[in-house]
Backbone as CSV, one residue per row, in Angstrom:
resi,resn,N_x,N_y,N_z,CA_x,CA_y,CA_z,C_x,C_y,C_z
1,UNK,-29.650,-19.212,19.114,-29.603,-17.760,18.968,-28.389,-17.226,19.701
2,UNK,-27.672,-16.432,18.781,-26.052,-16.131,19.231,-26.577,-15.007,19.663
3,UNK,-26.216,-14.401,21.512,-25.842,-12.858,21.798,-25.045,-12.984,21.554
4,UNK,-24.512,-11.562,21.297,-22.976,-10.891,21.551,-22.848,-10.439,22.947
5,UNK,-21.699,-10.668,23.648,-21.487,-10.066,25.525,-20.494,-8.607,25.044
6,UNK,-20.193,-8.191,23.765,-19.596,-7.170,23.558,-19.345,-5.831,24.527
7,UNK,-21.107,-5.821,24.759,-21.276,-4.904,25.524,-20.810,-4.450,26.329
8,UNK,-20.196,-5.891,27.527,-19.481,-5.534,28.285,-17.808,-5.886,28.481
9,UNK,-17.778,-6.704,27.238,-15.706,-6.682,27.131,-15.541,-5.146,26.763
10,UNK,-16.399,-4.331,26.110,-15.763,-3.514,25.960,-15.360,-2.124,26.973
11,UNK,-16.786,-2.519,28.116,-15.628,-1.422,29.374,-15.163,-2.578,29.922
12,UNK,-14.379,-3.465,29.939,-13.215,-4.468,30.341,-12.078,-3.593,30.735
13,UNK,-11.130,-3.175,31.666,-9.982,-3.339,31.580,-8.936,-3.866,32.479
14,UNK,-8.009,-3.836,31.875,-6.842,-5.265,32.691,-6.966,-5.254,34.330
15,UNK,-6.719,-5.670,35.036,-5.811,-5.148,36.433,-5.317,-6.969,36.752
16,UNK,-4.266,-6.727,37.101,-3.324,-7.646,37.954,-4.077,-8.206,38.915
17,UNK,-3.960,-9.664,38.471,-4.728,-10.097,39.790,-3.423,-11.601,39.887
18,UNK,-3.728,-12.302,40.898,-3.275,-13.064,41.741,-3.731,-15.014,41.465
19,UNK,-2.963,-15.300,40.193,-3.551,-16.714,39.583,-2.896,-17.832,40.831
20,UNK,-2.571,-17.286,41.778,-1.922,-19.000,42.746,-3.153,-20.126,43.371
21,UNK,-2.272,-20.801,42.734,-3.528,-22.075,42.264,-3.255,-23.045,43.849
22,UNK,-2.716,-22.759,45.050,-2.049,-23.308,46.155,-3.153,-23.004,46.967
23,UNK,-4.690,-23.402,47.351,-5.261,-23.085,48.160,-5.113,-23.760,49.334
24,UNK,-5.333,-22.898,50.742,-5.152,-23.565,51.754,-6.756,-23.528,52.164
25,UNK,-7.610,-25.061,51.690,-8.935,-25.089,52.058,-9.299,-25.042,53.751
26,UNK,-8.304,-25.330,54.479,-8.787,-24.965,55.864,-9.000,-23.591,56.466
27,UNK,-8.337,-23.065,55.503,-8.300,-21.598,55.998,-9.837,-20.923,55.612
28,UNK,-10.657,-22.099,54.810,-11.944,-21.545,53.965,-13.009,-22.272,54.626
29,UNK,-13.390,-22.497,55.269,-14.301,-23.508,56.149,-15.824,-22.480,55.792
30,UNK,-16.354,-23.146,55.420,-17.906,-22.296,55.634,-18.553,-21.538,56.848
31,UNK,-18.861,-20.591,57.247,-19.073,-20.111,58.090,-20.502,-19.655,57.704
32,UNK,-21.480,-19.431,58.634,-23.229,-18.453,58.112,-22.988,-17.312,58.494
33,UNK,-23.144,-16.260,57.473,-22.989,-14.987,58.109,-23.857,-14.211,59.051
34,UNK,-23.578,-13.402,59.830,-24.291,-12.819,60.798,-25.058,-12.076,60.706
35,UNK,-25.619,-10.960,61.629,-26.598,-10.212,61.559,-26.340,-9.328,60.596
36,UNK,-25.158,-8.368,60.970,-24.501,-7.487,60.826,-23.583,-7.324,59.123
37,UNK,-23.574,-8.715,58.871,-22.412,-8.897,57.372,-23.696,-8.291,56.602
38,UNK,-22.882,-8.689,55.481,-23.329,-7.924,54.260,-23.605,-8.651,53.231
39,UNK,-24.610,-9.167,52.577,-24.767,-10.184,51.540,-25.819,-9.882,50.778
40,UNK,-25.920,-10.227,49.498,-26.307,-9.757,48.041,-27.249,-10.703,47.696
41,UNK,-27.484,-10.112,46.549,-28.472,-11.043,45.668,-27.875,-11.847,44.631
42,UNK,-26.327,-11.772,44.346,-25.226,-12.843,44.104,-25.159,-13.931,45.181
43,UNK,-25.955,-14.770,44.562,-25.639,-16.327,45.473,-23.935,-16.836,45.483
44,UNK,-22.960,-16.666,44.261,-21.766,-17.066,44.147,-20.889,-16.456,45.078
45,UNK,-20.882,-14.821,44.865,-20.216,-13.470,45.454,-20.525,-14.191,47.125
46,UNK,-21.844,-14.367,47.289,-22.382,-14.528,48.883,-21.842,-15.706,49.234
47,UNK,-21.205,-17.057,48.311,-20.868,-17.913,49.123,-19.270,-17.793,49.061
48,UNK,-18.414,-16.998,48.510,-17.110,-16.943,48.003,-16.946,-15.858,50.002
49,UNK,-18.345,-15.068,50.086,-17.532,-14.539,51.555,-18.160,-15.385,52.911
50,UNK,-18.712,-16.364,52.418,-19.201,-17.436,53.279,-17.801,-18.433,54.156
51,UNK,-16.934,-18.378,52.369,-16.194,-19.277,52.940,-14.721,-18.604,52.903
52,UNK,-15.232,-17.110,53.369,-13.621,-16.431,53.893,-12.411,-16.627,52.560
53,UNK,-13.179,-15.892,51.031,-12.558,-15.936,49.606,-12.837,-14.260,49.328
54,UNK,-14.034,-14.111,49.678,-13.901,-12.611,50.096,-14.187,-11.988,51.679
55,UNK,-13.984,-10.700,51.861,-14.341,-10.190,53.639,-15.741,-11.065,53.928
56,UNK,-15.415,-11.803,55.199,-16.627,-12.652,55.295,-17.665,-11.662,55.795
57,UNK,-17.304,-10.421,56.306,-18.652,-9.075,56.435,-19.347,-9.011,55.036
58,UNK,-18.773,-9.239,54.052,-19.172,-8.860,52.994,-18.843,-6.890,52.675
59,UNK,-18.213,-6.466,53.115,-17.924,-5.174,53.017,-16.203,-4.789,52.256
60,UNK,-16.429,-3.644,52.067,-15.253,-3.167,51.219,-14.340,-4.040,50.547
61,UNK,-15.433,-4.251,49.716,-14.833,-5.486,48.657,-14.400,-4.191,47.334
62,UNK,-12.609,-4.311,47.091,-12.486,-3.832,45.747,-12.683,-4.655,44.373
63,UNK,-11.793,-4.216,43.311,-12.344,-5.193,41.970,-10.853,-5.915,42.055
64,UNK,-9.713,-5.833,42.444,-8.832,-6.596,42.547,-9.010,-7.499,43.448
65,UNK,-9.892,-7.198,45.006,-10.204,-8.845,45.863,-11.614,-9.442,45.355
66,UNK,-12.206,-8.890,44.260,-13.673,-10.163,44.113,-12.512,-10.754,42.966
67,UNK,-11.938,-9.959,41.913,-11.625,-11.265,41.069,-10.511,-12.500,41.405
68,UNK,-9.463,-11.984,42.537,-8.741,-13.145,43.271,-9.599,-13.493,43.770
69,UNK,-10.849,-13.468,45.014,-11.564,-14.047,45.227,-12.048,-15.203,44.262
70,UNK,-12.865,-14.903,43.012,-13.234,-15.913,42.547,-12.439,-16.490,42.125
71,UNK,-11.226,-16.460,41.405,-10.107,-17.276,41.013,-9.642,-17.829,41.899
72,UNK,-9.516,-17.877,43.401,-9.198,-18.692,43.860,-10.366,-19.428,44.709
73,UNK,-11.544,-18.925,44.888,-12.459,-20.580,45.395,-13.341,-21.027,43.959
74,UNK,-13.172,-20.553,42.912,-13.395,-21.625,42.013,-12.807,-21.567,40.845
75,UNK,-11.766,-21.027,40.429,-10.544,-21.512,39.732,-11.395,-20.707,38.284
76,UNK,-11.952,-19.626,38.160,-12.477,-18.847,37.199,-11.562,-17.777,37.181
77,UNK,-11.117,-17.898,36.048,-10.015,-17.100,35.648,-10.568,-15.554,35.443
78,UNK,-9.850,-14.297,35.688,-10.493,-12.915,35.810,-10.060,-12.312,34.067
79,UNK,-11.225,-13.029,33.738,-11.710,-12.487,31.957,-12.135,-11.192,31.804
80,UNK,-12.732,-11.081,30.625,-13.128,-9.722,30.202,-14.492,-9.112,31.076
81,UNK,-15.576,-10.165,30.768,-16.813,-10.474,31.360,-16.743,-10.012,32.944
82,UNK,-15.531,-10.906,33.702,-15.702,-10.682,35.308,-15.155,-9.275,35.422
83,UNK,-14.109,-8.804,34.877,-13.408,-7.476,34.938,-14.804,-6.290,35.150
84,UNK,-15.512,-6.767,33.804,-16.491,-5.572,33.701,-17.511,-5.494,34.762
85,UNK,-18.028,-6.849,35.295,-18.674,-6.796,36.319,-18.250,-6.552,37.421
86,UNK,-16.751,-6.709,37.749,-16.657,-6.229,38.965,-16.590,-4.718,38.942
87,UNK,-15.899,-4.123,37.765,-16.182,-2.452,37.794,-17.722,-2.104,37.745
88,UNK,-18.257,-2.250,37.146,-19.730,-1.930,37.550,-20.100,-2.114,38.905
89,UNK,-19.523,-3.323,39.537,-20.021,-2.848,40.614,-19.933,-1.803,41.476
90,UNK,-18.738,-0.815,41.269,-18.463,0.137,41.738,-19.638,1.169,42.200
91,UNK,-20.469,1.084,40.410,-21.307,1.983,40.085,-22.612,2.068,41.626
92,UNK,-22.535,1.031,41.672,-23.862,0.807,43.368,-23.436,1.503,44.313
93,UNK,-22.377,1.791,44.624,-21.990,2.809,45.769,-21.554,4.006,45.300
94,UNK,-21.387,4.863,46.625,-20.975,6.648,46.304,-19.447,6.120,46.728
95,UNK,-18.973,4.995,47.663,-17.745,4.707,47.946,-17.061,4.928,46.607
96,UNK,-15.508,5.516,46.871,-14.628,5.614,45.542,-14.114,4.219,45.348
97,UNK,-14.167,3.141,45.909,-13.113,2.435,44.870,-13.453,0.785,45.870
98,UNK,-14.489,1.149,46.538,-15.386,-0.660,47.267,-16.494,-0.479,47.114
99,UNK,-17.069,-1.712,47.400,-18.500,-1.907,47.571,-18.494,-2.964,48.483
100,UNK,-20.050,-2.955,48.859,-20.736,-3.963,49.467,-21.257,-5.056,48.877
101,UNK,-21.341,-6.203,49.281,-22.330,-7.361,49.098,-23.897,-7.220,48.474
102,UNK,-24.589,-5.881,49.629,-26.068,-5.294,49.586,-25.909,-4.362,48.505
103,UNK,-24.697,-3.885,48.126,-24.784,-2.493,47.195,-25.246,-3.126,45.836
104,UNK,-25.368,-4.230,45.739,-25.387,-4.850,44.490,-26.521,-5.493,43.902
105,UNK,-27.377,-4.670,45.073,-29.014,-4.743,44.942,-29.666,-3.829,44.396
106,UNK,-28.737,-2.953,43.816,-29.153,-1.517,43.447,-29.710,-2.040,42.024
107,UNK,-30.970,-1.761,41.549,-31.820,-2.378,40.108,-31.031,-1.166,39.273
108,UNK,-30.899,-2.520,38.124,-30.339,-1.818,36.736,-29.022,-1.431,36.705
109,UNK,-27.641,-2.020,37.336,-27.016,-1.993,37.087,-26.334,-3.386,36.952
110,UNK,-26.155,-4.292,38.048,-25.797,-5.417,37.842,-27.261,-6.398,38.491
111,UNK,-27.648,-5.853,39.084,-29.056,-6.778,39.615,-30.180,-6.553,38.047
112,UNK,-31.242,-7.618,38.010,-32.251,-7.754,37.071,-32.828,-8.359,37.581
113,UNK,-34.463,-8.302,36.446,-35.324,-9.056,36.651,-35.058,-10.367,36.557
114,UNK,-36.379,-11.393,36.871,-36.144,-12.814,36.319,-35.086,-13.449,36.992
115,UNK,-35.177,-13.152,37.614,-33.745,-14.014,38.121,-34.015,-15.437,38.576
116,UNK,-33.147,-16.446,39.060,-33.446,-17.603,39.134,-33.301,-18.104,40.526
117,UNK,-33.311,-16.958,41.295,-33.154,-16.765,43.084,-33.780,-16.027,43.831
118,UNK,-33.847,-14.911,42.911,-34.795,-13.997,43.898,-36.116,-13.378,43.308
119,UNK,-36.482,-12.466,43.945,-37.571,-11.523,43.510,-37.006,-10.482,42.893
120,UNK,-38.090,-10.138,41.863,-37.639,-8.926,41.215,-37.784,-7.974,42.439
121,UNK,-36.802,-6.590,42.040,-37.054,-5.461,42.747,-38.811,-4.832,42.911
122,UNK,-39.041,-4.556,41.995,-40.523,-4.257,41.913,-41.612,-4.910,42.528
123,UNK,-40.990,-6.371,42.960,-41.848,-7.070,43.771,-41.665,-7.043,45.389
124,UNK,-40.778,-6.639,45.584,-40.207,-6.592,47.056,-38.455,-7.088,46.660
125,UNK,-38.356,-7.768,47.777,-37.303,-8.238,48.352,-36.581,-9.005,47.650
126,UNK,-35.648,-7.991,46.753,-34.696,-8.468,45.419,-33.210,-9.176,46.557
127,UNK,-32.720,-9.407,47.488,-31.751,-9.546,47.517,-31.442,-11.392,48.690
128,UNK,-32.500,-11.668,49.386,-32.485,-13.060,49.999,-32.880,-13.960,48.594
129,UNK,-32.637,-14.888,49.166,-32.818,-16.151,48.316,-34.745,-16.543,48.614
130,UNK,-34.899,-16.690,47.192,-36.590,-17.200,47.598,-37.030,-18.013,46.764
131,UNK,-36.938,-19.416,47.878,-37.523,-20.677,47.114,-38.376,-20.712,45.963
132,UNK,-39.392,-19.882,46.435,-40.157,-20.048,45.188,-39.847,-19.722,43.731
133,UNK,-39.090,-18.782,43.798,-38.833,-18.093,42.889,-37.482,-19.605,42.096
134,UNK,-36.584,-19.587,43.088,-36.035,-21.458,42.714,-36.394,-22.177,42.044
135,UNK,-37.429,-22.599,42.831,-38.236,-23.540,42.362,-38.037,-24.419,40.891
136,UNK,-38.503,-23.081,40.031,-37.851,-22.994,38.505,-37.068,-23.838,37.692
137,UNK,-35.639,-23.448,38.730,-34.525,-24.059,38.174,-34.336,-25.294,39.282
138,UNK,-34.781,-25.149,40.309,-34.762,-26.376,41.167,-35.116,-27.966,40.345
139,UNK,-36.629,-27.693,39.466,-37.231,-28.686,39.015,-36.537,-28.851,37.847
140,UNK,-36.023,-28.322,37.157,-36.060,-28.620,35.618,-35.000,-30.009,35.352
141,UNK,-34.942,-30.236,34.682,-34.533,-30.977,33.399,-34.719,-32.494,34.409
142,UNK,-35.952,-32.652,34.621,-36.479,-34.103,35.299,-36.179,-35.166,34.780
143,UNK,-35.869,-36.381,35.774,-36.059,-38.294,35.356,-33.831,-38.083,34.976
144,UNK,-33.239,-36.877,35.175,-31.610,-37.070,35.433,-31.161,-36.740,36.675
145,UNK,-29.983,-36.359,37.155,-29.666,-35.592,38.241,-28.534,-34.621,37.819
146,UNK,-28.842,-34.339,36.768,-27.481,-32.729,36.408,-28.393,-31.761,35.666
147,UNK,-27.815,-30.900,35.131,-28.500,-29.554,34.657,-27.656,-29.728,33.667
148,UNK,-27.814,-29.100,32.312,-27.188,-28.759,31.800,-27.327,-27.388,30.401
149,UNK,-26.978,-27.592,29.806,-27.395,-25.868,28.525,-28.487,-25.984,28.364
150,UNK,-29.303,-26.772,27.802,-30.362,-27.238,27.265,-31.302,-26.662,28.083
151,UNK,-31.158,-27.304,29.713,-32.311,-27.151,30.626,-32.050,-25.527,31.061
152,UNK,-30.652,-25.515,30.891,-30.861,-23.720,31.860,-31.186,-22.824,30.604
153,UNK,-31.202,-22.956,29.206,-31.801,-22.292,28.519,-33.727,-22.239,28.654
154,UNK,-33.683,-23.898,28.820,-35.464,-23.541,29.074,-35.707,-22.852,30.179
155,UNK,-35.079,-22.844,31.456,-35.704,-22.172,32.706,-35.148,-20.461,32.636
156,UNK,-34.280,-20.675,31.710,-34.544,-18.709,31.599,-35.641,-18.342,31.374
157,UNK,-36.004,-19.273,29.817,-37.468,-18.497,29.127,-38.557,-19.130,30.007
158,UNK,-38.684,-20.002,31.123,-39.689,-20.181,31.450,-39.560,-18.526,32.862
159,UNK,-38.593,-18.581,33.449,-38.352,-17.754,34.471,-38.654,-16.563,33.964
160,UNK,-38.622,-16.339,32.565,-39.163,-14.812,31.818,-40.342,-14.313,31.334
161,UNK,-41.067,-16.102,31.560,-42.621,-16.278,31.081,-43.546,-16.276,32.080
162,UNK,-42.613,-16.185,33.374,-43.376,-16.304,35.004,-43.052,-14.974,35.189
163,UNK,-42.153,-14.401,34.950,-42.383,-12.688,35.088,-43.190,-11.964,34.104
164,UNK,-42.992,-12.103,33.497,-44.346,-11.090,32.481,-45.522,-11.057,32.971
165,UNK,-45.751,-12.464,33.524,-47.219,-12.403,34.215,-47.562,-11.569,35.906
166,UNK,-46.466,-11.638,36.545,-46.600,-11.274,38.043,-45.695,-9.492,37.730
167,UNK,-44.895,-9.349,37.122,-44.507,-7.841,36.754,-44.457,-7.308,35.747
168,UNK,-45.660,-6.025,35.942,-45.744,-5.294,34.945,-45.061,-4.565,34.556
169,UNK,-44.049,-4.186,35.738,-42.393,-3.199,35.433,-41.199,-3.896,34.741
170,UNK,-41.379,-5.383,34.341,-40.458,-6.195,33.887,-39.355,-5.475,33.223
171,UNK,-38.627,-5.791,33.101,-36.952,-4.802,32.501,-36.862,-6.140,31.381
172,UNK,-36.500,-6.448,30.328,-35.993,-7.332,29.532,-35.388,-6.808,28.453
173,UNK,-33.768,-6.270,28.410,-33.300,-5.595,27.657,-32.465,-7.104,27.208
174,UNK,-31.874,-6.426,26.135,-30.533,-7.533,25.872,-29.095,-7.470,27.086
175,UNK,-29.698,-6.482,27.584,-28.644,-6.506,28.965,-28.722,-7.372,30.202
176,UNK,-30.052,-7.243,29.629,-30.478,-7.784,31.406,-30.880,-9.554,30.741
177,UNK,-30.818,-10.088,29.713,-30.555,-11.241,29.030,-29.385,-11.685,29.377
178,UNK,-28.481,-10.893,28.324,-26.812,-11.245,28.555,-26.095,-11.598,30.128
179,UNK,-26.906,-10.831,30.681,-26.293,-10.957,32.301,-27.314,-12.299,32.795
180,UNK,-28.288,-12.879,32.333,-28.793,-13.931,32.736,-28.217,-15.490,32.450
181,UNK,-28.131,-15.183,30.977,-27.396,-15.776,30.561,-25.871,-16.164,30.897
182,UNK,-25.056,-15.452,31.464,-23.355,-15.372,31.296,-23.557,-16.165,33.335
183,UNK,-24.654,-15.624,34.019,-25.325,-16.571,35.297,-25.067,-17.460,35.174
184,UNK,-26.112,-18.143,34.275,-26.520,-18.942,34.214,-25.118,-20.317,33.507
185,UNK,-24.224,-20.144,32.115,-23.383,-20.598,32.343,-22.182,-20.733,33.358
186,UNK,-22.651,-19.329,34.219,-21.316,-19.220,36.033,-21.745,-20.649,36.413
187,UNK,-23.146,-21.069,36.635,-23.304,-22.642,37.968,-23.031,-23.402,37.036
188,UNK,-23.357,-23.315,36.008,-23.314,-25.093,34.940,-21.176,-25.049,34.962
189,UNK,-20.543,-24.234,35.138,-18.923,-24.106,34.823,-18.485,-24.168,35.889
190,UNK,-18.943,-23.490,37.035,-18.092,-23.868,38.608,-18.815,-24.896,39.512
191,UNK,-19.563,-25.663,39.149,-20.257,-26.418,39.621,-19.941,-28.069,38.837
192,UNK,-19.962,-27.712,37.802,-20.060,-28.725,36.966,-18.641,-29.056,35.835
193,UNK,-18.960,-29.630,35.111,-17.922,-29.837,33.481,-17.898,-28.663,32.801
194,UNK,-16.708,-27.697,32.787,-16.708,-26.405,32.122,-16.575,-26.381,30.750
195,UNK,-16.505,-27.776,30.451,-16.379,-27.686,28.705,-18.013,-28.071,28.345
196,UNK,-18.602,-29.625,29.402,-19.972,-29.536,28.286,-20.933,-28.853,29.098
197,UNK,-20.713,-28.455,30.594,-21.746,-27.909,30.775,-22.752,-28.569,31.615
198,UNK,-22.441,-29.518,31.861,-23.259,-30.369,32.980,-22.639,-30.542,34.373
199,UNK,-23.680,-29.634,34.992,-23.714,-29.983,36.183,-24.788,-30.822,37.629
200,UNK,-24.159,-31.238,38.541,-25.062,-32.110,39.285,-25.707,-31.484,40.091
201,UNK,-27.002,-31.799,40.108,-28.000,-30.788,40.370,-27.921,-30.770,41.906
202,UNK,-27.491,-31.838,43.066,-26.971,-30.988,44.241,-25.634,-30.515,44.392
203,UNK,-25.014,-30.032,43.610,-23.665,-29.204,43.884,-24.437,-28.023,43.502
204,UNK,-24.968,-27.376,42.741,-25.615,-26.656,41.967,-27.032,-26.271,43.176
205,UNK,-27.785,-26.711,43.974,-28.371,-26.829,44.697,-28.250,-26.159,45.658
206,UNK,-27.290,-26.825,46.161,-26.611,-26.415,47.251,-25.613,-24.833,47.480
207,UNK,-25.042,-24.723,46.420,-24.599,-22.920,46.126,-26.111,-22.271,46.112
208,UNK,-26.708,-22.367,45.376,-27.966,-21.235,45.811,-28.796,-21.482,47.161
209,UNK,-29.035,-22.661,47.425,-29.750,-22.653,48.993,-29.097,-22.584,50.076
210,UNK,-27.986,-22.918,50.542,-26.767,-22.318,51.032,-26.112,-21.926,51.155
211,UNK,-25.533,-21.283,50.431,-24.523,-20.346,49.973,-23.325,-21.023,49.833
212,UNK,-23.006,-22.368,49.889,-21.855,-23.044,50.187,-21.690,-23.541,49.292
213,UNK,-20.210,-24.064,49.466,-19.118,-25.040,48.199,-19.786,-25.951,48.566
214,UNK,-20.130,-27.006,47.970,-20.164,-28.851,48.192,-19.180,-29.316,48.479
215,UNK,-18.083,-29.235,49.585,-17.264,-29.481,49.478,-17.102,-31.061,50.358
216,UNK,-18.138,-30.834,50.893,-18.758,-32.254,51.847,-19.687,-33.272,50.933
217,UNK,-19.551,-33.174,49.652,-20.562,-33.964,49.009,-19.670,-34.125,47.699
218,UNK,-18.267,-33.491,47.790,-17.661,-34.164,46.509,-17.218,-33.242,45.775
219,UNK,-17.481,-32.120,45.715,-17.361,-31.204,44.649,-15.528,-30.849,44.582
220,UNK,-15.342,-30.644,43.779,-13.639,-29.371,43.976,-13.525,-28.981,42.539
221,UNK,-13.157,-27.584,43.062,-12.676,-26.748,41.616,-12.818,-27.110,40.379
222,UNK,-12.560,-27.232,39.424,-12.257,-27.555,38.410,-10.636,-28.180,38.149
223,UNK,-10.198,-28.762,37.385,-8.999,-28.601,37.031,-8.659,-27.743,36.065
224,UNK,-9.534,-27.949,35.242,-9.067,-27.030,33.491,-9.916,-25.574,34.027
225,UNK,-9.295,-24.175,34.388,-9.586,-23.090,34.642,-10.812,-22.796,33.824
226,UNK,-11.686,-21.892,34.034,-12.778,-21.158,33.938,-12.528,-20.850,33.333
227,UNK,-11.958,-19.668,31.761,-11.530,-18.845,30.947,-12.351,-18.013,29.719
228,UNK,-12.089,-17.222,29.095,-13.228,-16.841,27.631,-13.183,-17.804,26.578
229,UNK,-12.506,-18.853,26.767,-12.882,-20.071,25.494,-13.711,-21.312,26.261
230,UNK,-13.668,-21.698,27.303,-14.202,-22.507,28.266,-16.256,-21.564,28.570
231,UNK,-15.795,-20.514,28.957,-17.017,-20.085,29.259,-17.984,-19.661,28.129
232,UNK,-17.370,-19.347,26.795,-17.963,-18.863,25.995,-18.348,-20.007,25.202
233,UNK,-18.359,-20.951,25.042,-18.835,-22.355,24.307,-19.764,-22.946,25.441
234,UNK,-19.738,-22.466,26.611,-20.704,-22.874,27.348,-22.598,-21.603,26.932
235,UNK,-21.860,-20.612,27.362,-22.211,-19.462,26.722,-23.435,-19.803,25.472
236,UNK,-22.906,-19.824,24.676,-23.207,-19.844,23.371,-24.294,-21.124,23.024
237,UNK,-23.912,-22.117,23.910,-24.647,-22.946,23.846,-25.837,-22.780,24.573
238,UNK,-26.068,-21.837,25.690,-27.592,-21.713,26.561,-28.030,-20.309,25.650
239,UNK,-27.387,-19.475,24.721,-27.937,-18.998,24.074,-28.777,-19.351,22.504
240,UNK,-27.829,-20.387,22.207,-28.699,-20.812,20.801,-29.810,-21.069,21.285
241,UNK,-29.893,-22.459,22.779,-31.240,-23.027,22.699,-32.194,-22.268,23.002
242,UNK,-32.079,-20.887,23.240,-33.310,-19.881,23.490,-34.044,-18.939,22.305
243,UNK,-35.092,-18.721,22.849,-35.517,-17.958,21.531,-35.795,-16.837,22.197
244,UNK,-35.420,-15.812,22.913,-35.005,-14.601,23.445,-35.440,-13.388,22.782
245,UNK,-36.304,-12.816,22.996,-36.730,-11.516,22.552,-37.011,-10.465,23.134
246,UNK,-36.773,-9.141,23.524,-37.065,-7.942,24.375,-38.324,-8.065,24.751
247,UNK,-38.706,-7.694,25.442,-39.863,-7.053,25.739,-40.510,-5.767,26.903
248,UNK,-41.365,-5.637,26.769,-41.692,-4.313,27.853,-41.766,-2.719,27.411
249,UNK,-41.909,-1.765,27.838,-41.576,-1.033,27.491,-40.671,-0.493,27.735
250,UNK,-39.274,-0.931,27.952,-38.230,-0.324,27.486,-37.372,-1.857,27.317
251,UNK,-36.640,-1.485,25.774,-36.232,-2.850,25.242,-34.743,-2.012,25.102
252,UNK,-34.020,-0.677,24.823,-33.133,-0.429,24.440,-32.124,-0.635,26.512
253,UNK,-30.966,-1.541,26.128,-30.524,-1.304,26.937,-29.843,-0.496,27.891
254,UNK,-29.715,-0.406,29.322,-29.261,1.003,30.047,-28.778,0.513,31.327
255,UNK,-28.097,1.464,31.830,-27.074,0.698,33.001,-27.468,1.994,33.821
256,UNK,-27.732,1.574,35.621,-27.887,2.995,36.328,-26.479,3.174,36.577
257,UNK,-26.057,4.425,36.805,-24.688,4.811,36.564,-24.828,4.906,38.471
258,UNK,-25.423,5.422,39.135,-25.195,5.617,41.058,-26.191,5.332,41.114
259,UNK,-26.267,5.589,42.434,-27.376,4.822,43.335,-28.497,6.203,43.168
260,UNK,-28.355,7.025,43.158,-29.297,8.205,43.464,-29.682,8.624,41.855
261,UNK,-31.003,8.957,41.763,-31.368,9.127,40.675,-31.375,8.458,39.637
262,UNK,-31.837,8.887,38.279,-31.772,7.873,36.891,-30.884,7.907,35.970
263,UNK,-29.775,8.399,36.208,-29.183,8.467,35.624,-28.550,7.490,34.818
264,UNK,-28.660,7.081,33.691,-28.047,5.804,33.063,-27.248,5.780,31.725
265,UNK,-26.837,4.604,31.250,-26.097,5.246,29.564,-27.162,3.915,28.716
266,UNK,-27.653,4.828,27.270,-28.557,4.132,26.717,-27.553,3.165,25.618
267,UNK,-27.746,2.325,25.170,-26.776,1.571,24.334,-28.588,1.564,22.910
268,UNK,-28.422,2.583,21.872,-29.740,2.321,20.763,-29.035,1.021,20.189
């Protein structure tokens, strides 16, 4: 089953970012953040300021330092897809032109249900990491040791079949799909083989329960960049194997535009 990510190439737009492929990995050492930093319910975002790729506070992050950020600790090129997400993130704060790590906990704009890390909002505590909720994708695709389309397509729909039952506020638009989905090919592509899609289930492991690179167990970048032909055949492939359908009562998708109030834009 083909989505379209239309939705969001189309508020895409350009900005200049910074492709130098010359990292100085000492300068990136993993660090645990403190009391005081700032960290999200983005396991990737949270380990990119773990390892000093973004402000390791996690604070006044613009959309020109998350997408050098990710282009340079995992060699994901700043596409249409990341463009739009990093402007949305804007939308979580009243700040004009940063955000936070935590701002990005704000439900219904870039945070959703189902997720494969945390708790829904409606349940509590949408923004730490919670095993259980793991679990999920921890176990799946048993008797190998990689993940790949196949399995992260089943643990969406199983992760969507474990929410229906525990939340009755469930959100399941084609938005809040598409953004599970486009996830869900992020670990199988910076973790793993960005063309088929397999990745080893402790490199992959290890970014969500630590927030860290594997960089002590083997892992590095990619060589062949992250890009919209690389990601979208990954893409496409955890979408066929699903059989994906709205549900809830509200199926038409909507984005909260600020943090205060409901304000949102309906896509019929």
């Amino acid at each position: 089953m083909k989505i379209t990510v239309a939705f969001f190439i189309t508020l895409a737009v350009s900005i200049g970012v910074n492709c130098d492929d010359s990292i100085d990995w000492s300068a990136h050492q993993w660090q645990a953040p403190t009391a005081t930093d700032s960290r999200g319910p983005c396991p990737g975002l949270n380990t990119l300021a773990n390892h000093g790729f973004l402000p390791r506070n996690g604070s006044n992050i613009t959309t020109p330092v998350v997408l050098n950020a990710i282009n340079d600790g995992f060699n994901f090129r700043p596409i249409n897809i990341l463009r739009t997400a990093a402007k949305l993130g804007l939308l979580t704060t009243d700040a004009e032109d940063s955000f936070s790590l935590s701002d990005l906990a704000l439900h219904g704009t870039l945070e959703h249900d189902a997720s494969l890390s945390r708790n829904d909002y409606a349940l509590g505590d949408n923004i730490h990491f919670n095993e259980t909720v793991f679990t999920t994708l921890a176990n799946s695709n048993p008797g190998v040791d990689y993940y790949n389309t196949t399995s992260a397509a089943q643990v969406l729909e199983q992760r969507l079949a474990e929410d229906k039952i525990v939340n009755p506020d469930l959100i399941n638009t084609l938005k809040d799909f598409s953004v599970r989905a486009i996830e869900s090919a992020f670990y199988l592509s910076v973790m793993g083989n960005v063309t088929t899609g397999v990745a080893p289930k402790n490199f992959v492991q290890i970014l969500f329960r630590e927030e860290r690179l594997p960089l002590e167990e083997g892992w590095k970048p990619s060589e062949t960049p992250i890009d919209d032909d690389t990601l979208d055949g990954v893409l496409e492939a955890i979408e066929d194997a699903t059989n994906w359908a709205p549900s809830g009562e509200v199926i038409c998708p909507w984005i909260r535009l600020q943090p205060e109030g409901d304000v949102t834009i309906v896509q019929g």
